[in-house]
C-alpha positions as CSV (number, residue, x, y, z in Angstrom):
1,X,62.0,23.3,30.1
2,X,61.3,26.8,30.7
3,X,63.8,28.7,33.3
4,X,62.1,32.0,35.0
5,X,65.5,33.3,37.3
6,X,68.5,31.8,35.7
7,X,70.9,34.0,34.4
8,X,74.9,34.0,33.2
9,X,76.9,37.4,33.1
10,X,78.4,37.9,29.1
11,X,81.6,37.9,30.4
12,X,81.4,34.6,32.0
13,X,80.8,32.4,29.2
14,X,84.3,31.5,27.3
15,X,86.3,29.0,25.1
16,X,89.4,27.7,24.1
17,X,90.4,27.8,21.2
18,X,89.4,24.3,19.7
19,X,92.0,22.3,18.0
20,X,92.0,19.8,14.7
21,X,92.4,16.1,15.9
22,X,96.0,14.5,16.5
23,X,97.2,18.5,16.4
24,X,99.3,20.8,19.3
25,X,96.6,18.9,22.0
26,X,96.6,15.1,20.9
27,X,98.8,15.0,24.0
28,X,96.4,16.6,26.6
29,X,94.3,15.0,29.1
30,X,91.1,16.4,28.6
31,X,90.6,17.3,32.6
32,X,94.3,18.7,32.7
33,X,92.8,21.0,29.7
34,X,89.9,22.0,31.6
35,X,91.4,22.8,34.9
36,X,94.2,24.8,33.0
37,X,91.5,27.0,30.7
38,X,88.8,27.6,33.7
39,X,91.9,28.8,36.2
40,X,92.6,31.1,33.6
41,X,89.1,31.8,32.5
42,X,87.6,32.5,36.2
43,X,90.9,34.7,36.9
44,X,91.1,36.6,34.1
45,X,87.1,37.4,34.6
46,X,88.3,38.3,38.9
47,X,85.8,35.3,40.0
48,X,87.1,34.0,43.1
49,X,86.6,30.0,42.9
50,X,85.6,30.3,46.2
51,X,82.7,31.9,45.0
52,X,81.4,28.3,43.3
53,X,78.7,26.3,45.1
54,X,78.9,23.9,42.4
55,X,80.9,22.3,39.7
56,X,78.8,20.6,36.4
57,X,81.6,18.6,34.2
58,X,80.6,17.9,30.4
59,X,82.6,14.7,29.1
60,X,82.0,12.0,26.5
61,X,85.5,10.9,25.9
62,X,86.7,8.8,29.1
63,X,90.4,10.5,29.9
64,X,92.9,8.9,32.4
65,X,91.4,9.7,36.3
66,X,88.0,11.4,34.8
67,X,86.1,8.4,36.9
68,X,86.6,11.6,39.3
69,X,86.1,14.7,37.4
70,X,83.9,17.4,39.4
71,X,85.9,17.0,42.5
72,X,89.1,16.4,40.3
73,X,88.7,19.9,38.1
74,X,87.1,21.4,41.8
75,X,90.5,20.5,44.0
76,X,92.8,21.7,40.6
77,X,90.7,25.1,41.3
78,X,91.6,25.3,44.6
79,X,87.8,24.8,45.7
80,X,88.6,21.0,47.6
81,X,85.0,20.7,49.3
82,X,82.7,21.4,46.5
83,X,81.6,19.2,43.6
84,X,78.8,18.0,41.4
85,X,77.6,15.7,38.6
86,X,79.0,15.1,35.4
87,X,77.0,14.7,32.3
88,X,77.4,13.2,28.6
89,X,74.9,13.5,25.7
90,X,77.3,13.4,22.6
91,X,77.1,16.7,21.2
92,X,74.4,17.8,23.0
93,X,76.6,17.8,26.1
94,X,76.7,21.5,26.7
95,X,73.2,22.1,26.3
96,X,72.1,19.4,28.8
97,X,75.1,20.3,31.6
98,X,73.6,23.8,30.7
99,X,70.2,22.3,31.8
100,X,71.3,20.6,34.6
101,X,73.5,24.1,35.8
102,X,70.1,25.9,35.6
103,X,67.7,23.4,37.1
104,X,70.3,23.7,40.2
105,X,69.7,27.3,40.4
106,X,66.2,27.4,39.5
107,X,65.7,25.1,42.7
108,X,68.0,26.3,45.3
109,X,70.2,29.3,44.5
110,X,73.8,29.6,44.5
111,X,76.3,29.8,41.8
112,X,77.4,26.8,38.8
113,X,80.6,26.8,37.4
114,X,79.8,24.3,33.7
115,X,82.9,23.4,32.6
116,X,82.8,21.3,28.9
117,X,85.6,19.7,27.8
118,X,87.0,17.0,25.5
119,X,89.7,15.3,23.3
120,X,89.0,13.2,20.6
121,X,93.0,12.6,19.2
122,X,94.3,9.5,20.9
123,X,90.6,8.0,22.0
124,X,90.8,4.8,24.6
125,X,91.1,1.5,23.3
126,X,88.4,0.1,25.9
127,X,88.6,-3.9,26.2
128,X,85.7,-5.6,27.6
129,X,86.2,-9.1,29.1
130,X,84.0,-11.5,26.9
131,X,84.8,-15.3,28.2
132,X,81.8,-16.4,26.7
133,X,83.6,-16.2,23.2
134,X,85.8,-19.0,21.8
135,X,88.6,-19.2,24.1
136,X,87.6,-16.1,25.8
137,X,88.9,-13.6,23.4
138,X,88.0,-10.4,24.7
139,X,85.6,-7.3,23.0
140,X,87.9,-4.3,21.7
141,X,86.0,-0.6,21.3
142,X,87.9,2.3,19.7
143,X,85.9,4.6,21.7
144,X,86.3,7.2,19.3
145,X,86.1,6.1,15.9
146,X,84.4,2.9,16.9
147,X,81.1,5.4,17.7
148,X,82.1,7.6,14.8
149,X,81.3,4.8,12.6
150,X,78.2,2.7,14.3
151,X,74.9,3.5,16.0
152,X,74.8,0.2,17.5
153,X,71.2,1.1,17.9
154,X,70.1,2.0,14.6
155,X,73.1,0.4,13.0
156,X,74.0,2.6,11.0
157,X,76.8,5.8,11.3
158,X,76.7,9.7,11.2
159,X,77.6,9.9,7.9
160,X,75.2,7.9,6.6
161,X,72.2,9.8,8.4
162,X,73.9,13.0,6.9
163,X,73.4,11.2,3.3
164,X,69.7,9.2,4.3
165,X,68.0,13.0,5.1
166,X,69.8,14.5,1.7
167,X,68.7,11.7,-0.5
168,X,65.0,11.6,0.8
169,X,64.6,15.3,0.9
170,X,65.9,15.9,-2.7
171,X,68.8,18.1,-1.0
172,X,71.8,18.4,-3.6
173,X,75.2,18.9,-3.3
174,X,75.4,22.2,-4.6
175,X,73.2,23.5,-1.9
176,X,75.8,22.0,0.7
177,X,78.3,23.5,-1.4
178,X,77.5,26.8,-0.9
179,X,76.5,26.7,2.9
180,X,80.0,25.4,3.6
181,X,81.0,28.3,1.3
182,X,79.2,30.4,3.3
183,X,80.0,29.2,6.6
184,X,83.9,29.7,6.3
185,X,83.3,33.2,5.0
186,X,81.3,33.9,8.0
187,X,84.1,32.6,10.0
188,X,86.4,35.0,8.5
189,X,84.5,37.7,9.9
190,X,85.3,36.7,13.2
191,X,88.8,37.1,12.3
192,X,88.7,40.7,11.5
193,X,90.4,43.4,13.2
194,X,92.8,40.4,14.9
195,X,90.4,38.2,16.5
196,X,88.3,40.7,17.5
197,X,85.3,38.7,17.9
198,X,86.6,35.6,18.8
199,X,89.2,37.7,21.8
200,X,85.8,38.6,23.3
201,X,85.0,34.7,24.7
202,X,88.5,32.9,23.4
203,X,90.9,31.5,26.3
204,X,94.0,31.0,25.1
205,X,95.3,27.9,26.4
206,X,98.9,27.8,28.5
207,X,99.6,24.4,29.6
208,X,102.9,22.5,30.0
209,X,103.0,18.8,29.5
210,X,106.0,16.7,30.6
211,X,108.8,19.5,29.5
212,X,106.9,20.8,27.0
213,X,105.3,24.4,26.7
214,X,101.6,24.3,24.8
215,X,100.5,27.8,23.8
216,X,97.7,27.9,22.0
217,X,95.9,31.4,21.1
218,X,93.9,30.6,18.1
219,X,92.0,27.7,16.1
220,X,94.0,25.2,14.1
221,X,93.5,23.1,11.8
222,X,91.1,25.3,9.8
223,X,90.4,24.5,6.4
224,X,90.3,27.2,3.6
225,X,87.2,26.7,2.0
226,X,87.4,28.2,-1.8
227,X,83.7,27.6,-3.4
228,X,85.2,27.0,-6.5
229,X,88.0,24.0,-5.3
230,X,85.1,22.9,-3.3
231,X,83.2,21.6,-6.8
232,X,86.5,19.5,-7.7
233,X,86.0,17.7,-3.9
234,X,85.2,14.1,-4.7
235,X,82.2,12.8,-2.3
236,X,83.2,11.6,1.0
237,X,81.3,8.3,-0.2
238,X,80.5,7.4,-3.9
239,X,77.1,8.0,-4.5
240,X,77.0,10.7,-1.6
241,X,76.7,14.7,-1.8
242,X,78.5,15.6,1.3
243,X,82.6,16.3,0.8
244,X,85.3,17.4,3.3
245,X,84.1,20.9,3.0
246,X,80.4,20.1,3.8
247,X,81.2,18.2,6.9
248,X,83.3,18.9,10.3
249,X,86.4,17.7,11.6
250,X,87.2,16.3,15.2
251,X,88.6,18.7,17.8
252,X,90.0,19.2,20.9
253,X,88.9,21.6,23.1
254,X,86.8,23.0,26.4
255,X,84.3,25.7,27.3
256,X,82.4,26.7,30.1
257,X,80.0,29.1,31.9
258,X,79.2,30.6,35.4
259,X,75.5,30.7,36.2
260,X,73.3,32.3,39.0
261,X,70.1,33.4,40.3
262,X,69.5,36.9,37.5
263,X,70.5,39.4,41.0
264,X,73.4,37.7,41.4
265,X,74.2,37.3,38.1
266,X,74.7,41.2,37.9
267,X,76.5,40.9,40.8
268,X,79.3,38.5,39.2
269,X,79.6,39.7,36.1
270,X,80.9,42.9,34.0
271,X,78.2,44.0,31.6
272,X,74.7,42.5,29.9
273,X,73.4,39.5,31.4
274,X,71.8,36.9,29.7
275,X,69.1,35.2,30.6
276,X,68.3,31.1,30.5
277,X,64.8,31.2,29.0
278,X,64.8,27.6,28.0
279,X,66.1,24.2,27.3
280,X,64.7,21.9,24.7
281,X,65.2,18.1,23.3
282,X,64.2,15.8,20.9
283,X,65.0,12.6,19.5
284,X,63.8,11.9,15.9
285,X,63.8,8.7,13.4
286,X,66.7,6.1,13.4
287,X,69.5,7.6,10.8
288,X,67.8,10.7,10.6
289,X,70.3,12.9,13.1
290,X,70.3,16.1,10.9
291,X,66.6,16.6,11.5
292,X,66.7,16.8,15.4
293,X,67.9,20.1,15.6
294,X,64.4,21.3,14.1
295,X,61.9,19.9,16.8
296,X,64.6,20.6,19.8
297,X,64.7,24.1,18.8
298,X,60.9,24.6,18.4
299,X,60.4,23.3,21.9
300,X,62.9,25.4,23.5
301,X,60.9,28.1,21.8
302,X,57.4,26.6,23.0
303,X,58.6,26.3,25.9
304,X,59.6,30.0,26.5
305,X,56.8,31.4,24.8
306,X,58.3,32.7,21.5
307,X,58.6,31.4,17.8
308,X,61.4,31.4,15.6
309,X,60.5,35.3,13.9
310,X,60.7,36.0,17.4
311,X,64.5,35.9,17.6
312,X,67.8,37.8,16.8
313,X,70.2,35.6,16.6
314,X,70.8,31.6,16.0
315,X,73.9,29.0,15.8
316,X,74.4,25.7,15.0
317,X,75.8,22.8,15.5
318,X,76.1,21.8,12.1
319,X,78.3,18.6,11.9
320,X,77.3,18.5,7.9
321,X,75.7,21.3,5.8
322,X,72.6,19.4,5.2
323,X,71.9,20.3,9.2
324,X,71.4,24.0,8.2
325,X,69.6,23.1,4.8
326,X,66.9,21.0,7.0
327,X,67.1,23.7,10.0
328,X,65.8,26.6,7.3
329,X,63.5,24.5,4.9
330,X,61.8,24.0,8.2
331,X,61.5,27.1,10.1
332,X,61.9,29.7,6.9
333,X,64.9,31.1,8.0
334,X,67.4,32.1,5.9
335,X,70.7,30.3,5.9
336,X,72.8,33.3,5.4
337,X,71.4,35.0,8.8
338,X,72.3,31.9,10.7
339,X,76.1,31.1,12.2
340,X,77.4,34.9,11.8
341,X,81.1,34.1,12.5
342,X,81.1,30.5,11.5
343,X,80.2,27.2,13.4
344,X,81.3,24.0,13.9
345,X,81.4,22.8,10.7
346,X,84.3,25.0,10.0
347,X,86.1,25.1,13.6
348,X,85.7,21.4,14.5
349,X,83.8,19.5,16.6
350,X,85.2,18.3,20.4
351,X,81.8,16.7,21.1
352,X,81.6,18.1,24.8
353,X,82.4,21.5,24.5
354,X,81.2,22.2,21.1
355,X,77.7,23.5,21.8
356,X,79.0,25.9,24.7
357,X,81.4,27.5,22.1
358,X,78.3,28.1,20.0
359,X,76.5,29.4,22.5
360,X,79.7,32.2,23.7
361,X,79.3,33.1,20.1
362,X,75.4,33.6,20.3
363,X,75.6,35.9,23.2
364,X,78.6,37.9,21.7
365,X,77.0,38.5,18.7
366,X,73.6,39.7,20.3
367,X,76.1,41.9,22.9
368,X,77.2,43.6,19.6
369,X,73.8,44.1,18.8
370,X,72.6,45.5,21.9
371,X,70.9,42.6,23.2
372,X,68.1,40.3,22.1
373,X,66.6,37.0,21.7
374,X,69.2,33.6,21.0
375,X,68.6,30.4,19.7
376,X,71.3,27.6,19.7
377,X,70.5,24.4,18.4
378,X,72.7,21.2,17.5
379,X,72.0,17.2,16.5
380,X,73.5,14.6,18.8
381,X,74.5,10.9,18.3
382,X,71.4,9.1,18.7
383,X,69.3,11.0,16.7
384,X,69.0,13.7,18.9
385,X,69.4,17.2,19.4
386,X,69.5,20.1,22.2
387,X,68.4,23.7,21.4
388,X,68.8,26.6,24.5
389,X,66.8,29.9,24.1
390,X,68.5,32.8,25.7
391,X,67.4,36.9,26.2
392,X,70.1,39.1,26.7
393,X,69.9,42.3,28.1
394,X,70.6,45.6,26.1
């Protein structure tokens, strides 16, 4: 969908920093993580709350009380009368609240507050009444690692798509190998001069939780990824090619974004402003998830007009390396100018907000370079994928 007057000022797109699974935030409600990070994150930015005309929540994970989470994460900001929809597409969740954000302001003005956030430690044991079954017994879902594990659609799990598009496309594990290689040493780079590039969108998070203080500044649970340990990695499964290294972890973490009409826009914000061009989606062959990305992305691009030489800039959500493999053997691109500071298959994957990091670290990058054209793009359960095509101002 192509977006003519939507706009979000640099400095109002941020993230926490995302945590490994069952680590410092196993213990943190999702919302309470949210409302905690977007006080600090409007504040520390001198947006008013009052200034919000509407609140978009991004969720996957159900958390205790987030049956009510707009007006929930609305009243903890101190803005009691305003709310708005909440929205879940896997990992695509960022891009589509995104969507929905901007199709708000495209229609009638005012000013979006998207706030993504999720936990995926400690995931609800969901039981489902079933009396049908012998003596009743009910259904039980680990919501988490229940989904994790099955496409009750296509039957079949992540992993296994991951391994179904390497095997047919003749993809080999030393390729995957080396992106993961090259992925964490891209993320070192946003660890240079002390955070430097990560301090430009990261909010810490500051949250106490019974009697206990949670300060978290940086990422954790961050594997070092040594190309030459990586070879002695036996396969995640035993005639597979992807490893630990070549695939993400679960996270915890939220992200959001302020969005406006472009004049206001300026108005909010301190510096550039980038511009919503586009949204795009796709949905692609059962057990084929790593190949989404590629026809989300292209019509995002349609969609505003440009092709892929067109653009400056691109990040991933890359679950598993052979996403980036696919992603270049399709549009030409070269894997090494992808991801400049790392992605998500080195700093973890909260579902929810995991996109909206990607994109903070799109527009940073193209800030350094003086503005530009952006392309995120990431696969979704389902076999699906969301891709948003951004300009930002020089």
């Amino acid at each position: 969908m192509k977006f003519d007057n939507v706009a979000i000022p640099a400095n109002l797109l941020w993230s926490s920093p995302f945590v490994r699974w069952q680590g410092e935030l196993a213990d943190v409600s999702s919302i309470d993580l949210a409302a905690a990070v977007t006080r600090r994150a409007l504040h520390d930015r001198g947006i008013g709350p009052d200034s919000i005309d509407e609140v978009v929540l991004g969720i996957t994970i159900p958390q205790p009380g987030s049956f009510f989470g707009p007006p929930t994460i609305a009243g903890r900001l101190g803005i009691p009368k305003i709310t708005g929809p909440t929205v879940s597409q896997a990992c695509a969740t960022s891009v589509a609240a995104l969507h929905a954000a901007a199709s708000s302001v495209a229609l009638r003005g005012g000013t979006e507050l998207v706030v993504t956030t999720d936990r995926t430690s400690n995931g609800p044991t969901i039981v489902y009444p079933s009396p049908a079954a012998a003596g009743g017994a009910p259904k039980v879902e680990d919501f988490v690692q229940s989904n994790f594990a099955r496409d009750p659609w296509a039957g079949t799990s992540m992993l296994t798509a991951a391994e179904t598009v390497a095997r047919e496309r003749g993809i080999e594990r030393a390729e995957l190998d080396d992106v993961a290689a090259l992925r964490y040493e891209q993320y070192a780079q946003a660890l240079a001069d002390d955070r430097r590039f990560q301090r430009s969108y990261m909010v810490p998070v500051e949250i106490t939780v019974g009697r206990r203080r949670i300060d978290v500044a940086e990422d954790a649970g961050i594997r070092s990824i040594d190309r030459a340990a990586i070879t002695r990695l036996s396969p995640t499964v035993s005639d597979g090619v992807h490893t630990g290294a070549s695939q993400t972890h679960p996270a915890d973490g939220v992200a959001g974004a302020v969005l406006s009409t472009t004049v206001h826009a300026r108005d909010l914000g301190v510096g550039p402003v980038v511009q919503i061009l586009a949204t795009g989606f796709a949905r692609v062959d059962a057990t084929h998830m790593p190949e989404a990305p590629v026809p989300a992305a292209l019509r995002a691009l349609e969609s505003a007009g440009l092709t892929v030489g067109q653009v400056d800039a691109i990040t991933t959500h890359s679950p598993f390396a052979v996403n980036d493999v696919v992603f270049a053997r399709e549009t030409g691109v070269d894997p090494a100018t992808m991801n400049a500071y790392g992605c998500s298959l080195i700093w973890g994957h909260p579902q929810g907000p995991t996109g909206m990091r990607s994109i903070c670290e799109l527009v940073a990058e193209l800030v350094q370079r003086g503005g530009g054209i952006g392309l995120f793009t990431g696969c979704a359960a389902g076999d699906t994928a969301g891709a948003l095509v951004v300009r930002v101002d020089g």
